[in-house]
N, C-alpha and C positions, 0 to 999 in steps of 0.2 A: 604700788603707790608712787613709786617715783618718777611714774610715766607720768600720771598725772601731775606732779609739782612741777614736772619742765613743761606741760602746759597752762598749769596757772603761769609759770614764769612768763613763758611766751604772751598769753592776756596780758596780765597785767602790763609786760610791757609795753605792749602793742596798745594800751589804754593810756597809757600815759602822755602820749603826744596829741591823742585827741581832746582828753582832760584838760590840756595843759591851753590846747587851742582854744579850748571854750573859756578860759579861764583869761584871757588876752582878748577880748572882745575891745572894750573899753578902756582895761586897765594897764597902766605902760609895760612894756616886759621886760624891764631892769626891772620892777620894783614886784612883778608877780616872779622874776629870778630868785629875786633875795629873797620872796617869802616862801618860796617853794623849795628852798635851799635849807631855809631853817627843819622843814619836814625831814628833809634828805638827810640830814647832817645828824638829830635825833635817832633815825633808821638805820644808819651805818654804825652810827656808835653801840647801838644796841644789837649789831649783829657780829659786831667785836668784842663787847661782854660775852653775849652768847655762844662763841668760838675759842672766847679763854685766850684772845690776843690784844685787850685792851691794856694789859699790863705794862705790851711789851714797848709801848711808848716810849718809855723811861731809857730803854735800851738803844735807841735809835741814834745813831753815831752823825756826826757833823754834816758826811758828806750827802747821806742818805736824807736828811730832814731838808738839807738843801734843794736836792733833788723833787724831794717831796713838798716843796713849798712852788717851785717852780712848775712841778705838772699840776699842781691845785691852781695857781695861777691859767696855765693852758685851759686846763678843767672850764675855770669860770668864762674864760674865753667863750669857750665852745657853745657852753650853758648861754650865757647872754645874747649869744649873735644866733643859737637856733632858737631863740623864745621870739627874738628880734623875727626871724625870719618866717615862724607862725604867725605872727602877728598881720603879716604883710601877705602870707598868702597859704595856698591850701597845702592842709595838714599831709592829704594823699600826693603832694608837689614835693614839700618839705623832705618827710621820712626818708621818701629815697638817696636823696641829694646824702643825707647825714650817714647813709648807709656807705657810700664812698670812704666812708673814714679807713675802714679795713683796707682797699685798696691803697690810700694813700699810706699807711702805714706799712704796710707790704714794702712798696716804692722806696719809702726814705729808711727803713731798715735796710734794704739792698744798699741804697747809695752813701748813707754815715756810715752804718754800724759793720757793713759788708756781708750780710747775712745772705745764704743763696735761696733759691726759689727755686721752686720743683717746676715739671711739668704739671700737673694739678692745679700748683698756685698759680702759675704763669695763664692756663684753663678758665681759671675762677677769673682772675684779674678781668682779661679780655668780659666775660661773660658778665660780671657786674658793673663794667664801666660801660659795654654796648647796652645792657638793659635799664640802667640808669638813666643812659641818652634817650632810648624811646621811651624814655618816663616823663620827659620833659620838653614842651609844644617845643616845634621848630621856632617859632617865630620869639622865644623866650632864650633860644640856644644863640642865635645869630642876633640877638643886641644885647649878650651878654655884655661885649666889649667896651659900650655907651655905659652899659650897667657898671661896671666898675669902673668904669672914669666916675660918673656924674654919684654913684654908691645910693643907697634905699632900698635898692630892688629886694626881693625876698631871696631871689638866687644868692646874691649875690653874701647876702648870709647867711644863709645853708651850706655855701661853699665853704666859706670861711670856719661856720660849725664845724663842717666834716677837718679840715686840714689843722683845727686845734686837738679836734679829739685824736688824730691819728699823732701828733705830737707829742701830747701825754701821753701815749702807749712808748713812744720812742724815750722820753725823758724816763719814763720808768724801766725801761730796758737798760739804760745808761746806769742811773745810779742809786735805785730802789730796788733791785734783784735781791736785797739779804733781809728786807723788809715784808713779814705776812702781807697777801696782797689785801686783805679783810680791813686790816689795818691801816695798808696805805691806804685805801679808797674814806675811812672815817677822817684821817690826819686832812685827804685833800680836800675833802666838805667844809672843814672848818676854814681853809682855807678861801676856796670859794665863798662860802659865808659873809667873812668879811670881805673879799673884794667886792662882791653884786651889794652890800649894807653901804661899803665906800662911796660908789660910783652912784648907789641913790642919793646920799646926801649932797655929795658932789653937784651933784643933777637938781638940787632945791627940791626934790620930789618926797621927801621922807613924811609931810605933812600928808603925799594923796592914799597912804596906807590906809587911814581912818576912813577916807570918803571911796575904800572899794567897794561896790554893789554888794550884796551879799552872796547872790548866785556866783557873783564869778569867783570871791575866795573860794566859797566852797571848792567850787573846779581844782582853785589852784592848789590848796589841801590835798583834796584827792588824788592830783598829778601826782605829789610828792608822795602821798601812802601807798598811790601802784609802785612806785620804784622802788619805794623800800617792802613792798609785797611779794616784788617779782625777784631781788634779790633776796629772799628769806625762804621761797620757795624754789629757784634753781639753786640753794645751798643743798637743803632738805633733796633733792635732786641729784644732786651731783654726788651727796652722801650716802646715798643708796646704789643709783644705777650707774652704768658706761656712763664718761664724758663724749665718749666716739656716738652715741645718741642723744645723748643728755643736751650735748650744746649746737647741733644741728635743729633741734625743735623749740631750744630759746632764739634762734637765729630766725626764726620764721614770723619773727613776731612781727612783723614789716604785715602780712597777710590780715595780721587784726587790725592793723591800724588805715588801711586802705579799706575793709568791709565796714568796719564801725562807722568812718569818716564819709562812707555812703550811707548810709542807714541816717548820721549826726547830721550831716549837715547838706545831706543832697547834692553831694563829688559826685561827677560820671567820669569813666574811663574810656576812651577809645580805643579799638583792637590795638594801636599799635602803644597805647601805654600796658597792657594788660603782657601783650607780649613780650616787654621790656620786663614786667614783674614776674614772668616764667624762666627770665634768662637771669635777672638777678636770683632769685630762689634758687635755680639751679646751678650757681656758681657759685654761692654762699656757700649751702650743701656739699657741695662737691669738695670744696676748700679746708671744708672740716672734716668729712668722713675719711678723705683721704690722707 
C-alpha cells in the first residue's frame, strides 16, 4: 500500500501546477495565491492534528518562531512569483525552472551553512541544471538578461520561485532544526496566508475575489486540495515504506505535470526538451537514492 501513496503523492503533486494553471487564466495570481493558501493552510493544520504536533506550537521558543516566520515569509515569496510565473507562461516551462530549487539549495547550503556535497550531489547538481537548460527554448535563455532588467517574463519568475524556496529550506536549516517539520510547514502557511491576503489588499484587488469565474476557483480549490492530498499521502508513505524509495517516486512528480499539461492544454516538447527531462529525472533520482 505504500507504494501506492507515494504515487498518489507524486499525482497529486504533479496536478497541482496544472490545476493551479488553469486556475490563473483570468484571475490575478496574488489573489488565486491567497485563496489557494487558505486551502493549504487548512491541509497542513490538519496534518498537524493528525501527527499529534499541533500542540507543540505552544512550545516553540523565540528563536525558532523567528526563524519560522521568516521562511513562511520566503515561503510566500516563492508561492506568489511561481503563480505569477504560471500565469505568464507554460506550466510544462514553469515546473522545471522551480525544480532548481534543490539545486540552488544544495549551493547556498555549501556556501553559508558549509555543508559538503558528495560526488552524487555534485552528479545530480550538474545533471539537473543541464536538463533544466534543455527545458528551456534557447531563444528564452539568451534574453533572459533584458528579462530581468525590464522584469514580466515568466522566467524570470520561476527563477525567482525556485531561489525563494531553496531559501526557506536554508532558513529552516539555520533555525527551525528543534521544530516537527509537520509543524513548521502549518506555522509557515499561516504565515503565507497573511502575507498573499496583505499584498491583495495592498493591490486594491480584495473586491475581484467575488467576480472570480467559477471554473477557475474551482481550479484554484483543487490546486490547494492536490497539495494537501499529496502531502497526506506521502505521510501515509513515508509511514510505512523506505524514505530511500518513498521520496525518489514523490520526486517524479515533474513527469505528471509535463503529461497532464499535454493532454490540458496541448504543450508539445521537442527532443531536446524531453531529453533535458531524462537528465533532470535522472539526477533528481540519483541525488536521493544515493
Amino acid at each position: 500500500m505504500w507504494v501506492l501513496a507515494a504515487a498518489l503523492s507524486a499525482l497529486f503533486a504533479g496536478l497541482t501546477a496544472v490545476l493551479a494553471k488553469a486556475g490563473v487564466a483570468s484571475t490575478s495570481s496574488t489573489v488565486a495565491t491567497a485563496l489557494r493558501t487558505a486551502i493549504v493552510a487548512a491541509g497542513a493544520w490538519g496534518m498537524a492534528a493528525l501527527t499529534g504536533t499541533a500542540s507543540g506550537v505552544a512550545s516553540v521558543d523565540g528563536t525558532s518562531a523567528l526563524f519560522l516566520v521568516l521562511s513562511g515569509l520566503a515561503t510566500g515569496a516563492s508561492w506568489l512569483c511561481y503563480f505569477a510565473a504560471l500565469s505568464r507562461g507554460d506550466v510544462s516551462r514553469v515546473a522545471p525552472i522551480d525544480k532548481l530549487s534543490t539545486v540552488l539549495a544544495i549551493i547556498l547550503a555549501l556556501v553559508l551553512l558549509g555543508e559538503p556535497v558528495s560526488l552524487w550531489g555534485t552528479a545530480g547538481i550538474i545533471a539537473i541544471t543541464a536538463g533544466t537548460l534543455l527545458m528551456v527554448e534557447p531563444t528564452e535563455l539568451s534574453s533572459l538578461p533584458r528579462a530581468l532588467r525590464e522584469g514580466g517574463s515568466w522566467l524570470v519568475y520561476a527563477l525567482a520561485s525556485a531561489f525563494f524556496a531553496a531559501l526557506t529550506s536554508i532558513l529552516g536549516k539555520v533555525g527551525v532544526s528543534g521544530v516537527d517539520a509537520t509543524l513548521g510547514t502549518a506555522v509557515r502557511t499561516l504565515v503565507v496566508l497573511a502575507m498573499a491576503w496583505v499584498i491583495v489588499g495592498a493591490q486594491g484587488r480584495l473586491g475581484e475575489v467575488r467576480s472570480i469565474p467559477g471554473r477557475e476557483l474551482a481550479f484554484i480549490v483543487a490546486s490547494g486540495a492536490a497539495t494537501c492530498a499529496s502531502w497526506l499521502a506521502y505521510y501515509h508513505a513515508l509511514k510505512d515504506g523506505p524514505a530511500s524509495v518513498v521520496v525518489p517516486i514523490d520526486k517524479l512528480s515533474i513527469l505528471v505535470t509535463v503529461a497532464v499539461s499535454a493532454v490540458a492544454f496541448h504543450e508539445r516538447f521537442t527532443p531536446r526538451y524531453l531529453i533535458g527531462l531524462a537528465l533532470m529525472c535522472a539526477g533528481t533520482v540519483g541525488m536521493v537514492v544515493a
